[in-house]
C-alpha positions in Angstrom: -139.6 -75.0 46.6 -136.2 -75.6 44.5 -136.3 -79.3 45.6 -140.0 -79.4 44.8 -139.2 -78.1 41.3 -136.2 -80.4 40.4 -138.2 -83.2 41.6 -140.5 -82.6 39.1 -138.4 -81.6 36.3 -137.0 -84.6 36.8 -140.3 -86.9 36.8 -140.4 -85.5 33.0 -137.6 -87.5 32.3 -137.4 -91.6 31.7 -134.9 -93.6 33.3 -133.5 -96.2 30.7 -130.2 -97.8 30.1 -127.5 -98.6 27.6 -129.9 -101.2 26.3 -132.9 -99.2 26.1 -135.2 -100.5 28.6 -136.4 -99.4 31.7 -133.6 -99.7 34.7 -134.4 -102.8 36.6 -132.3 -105.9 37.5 -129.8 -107.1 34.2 -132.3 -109.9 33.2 -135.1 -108.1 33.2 -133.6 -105.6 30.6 -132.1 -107.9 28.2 -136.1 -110.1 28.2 -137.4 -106.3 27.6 -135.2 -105.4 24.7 -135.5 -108.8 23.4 -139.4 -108.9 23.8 -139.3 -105.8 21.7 -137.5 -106.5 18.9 -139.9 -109.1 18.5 -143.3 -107.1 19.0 -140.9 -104.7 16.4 -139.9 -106.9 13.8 -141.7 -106.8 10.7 -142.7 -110.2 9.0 -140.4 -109.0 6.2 -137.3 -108.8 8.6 -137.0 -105.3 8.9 -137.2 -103.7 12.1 -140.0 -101.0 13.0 -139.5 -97.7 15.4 -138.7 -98.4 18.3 -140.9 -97.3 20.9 -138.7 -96.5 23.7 -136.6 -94.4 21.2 -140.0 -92.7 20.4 -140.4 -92.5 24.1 -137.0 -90.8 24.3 -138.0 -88.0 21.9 -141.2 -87.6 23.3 -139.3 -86.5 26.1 -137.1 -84.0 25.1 -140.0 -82.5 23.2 -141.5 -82.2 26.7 -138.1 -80.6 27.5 -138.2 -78.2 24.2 -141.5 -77.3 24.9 -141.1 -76.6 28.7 -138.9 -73.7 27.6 -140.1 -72.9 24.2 -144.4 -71.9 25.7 -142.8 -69.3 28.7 -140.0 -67.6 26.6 -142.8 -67.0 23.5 -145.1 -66.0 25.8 -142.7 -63.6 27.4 -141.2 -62.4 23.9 -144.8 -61.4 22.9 -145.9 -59.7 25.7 -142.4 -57.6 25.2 -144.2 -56.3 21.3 -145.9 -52.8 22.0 -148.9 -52.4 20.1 -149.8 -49.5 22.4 -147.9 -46.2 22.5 -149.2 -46.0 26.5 -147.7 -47.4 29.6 -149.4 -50.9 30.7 -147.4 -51.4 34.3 -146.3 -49.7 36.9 -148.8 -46.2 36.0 -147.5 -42.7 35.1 -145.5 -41.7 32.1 -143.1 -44.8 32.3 -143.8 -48.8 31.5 -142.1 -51.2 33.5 -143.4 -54.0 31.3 -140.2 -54.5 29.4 -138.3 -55.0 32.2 -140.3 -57.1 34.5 -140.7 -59.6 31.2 -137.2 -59.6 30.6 -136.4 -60.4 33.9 -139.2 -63.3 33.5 -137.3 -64.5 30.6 -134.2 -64.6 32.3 -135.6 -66.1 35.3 -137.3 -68.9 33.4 -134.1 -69.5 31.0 -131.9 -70.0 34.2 -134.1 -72.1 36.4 -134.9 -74.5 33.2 -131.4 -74.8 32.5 -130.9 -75.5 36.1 -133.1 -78.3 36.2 -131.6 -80.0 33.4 -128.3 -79.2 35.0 -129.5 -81.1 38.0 -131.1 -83.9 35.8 -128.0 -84.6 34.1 -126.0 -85.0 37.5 -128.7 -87.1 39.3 -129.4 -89.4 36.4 -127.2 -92.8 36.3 -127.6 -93.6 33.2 -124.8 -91.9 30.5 -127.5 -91.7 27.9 -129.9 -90.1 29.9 -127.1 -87.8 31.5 -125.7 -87.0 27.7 -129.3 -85.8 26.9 -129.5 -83.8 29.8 -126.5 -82.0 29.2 -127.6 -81.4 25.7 -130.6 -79.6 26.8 -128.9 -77.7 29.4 -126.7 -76.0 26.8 -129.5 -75.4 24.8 -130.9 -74.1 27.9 -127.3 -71.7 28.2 -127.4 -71.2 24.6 -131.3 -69.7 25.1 -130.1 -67.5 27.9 -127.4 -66.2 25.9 -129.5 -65.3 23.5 -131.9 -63.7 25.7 -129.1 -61.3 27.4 -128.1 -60.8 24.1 -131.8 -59.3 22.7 -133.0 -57.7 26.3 -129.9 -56.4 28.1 -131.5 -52.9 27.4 -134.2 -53.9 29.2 -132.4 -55.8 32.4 -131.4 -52.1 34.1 
């Protein structure tokens, strides 16, 4: 089930190389970043946004977001509006806890799979982004054991 997961956190992320194209054979990269600065160009000589860039950003916004939906979604269902227990029945609410726990869970296995992503991935670029996003990923858990450590015992 790990594997499964890595696997696909690591689908979310594009393969490209120094040069910005797609990995492939050396030829095949420099005609890709050559046929896009010409698609890019504008007729006035300047250079438009690069898409693969844009691709790039895309992704860690994929990345951000991956982490950013669960933990909010988490952190809200922690806000009692209610003065009554909603899990685990009697006078006591085991909602705190089994959401903080949730949000440490998620915090760890995403930071985890860009862990992994940045140690599988050949490419330094790639790898540097990766490792960016796993300490935000450490950063986020810190954070979170910071807020909810009340709530973990």
């Amino acid at each position: 089930m790990l594997i499964k997961a890595v696997r696909h956190c690591l689908r979310l992320l594009p393969r490209f190389s120094a040069h910005g194209a797609a990995e492939g054979n050396r030829t095949d990269q420099l005609s890709a970043v050559r046929t896009s600065e010409r698609k890019n160009s504008e007729p006035d000589g300047t250079a438009a946004a690069n898409p693969v860039t844009d691709n790039e950003n895309k992704t860690i916004e994929v990345w951000l977001s991956a982490l950013a939906l669960p933990m909010l979604i988490l952190i809200g269902a922690q806000i009692d509006t209610t003065s009554k227990p909603s899990i685990g029945g009697g006078g006591y609410n085991l909602g705190p806890f089994l959401y903080s726990w949730l949000l440490v869970l998620v915090t760890v296995l995403w930071s985890f799979c860009t862990l992994a992503a940045a140690l599988l991935y050949r490419d330094r670029d790639s790898s540097r982004q990766a490792l960016i996003l796993t300490a935000v990923g450490t950063t986020a858990l810190a954070v979170v054991l910071l807020f909810y450590r009340d709530n973990l015992s």
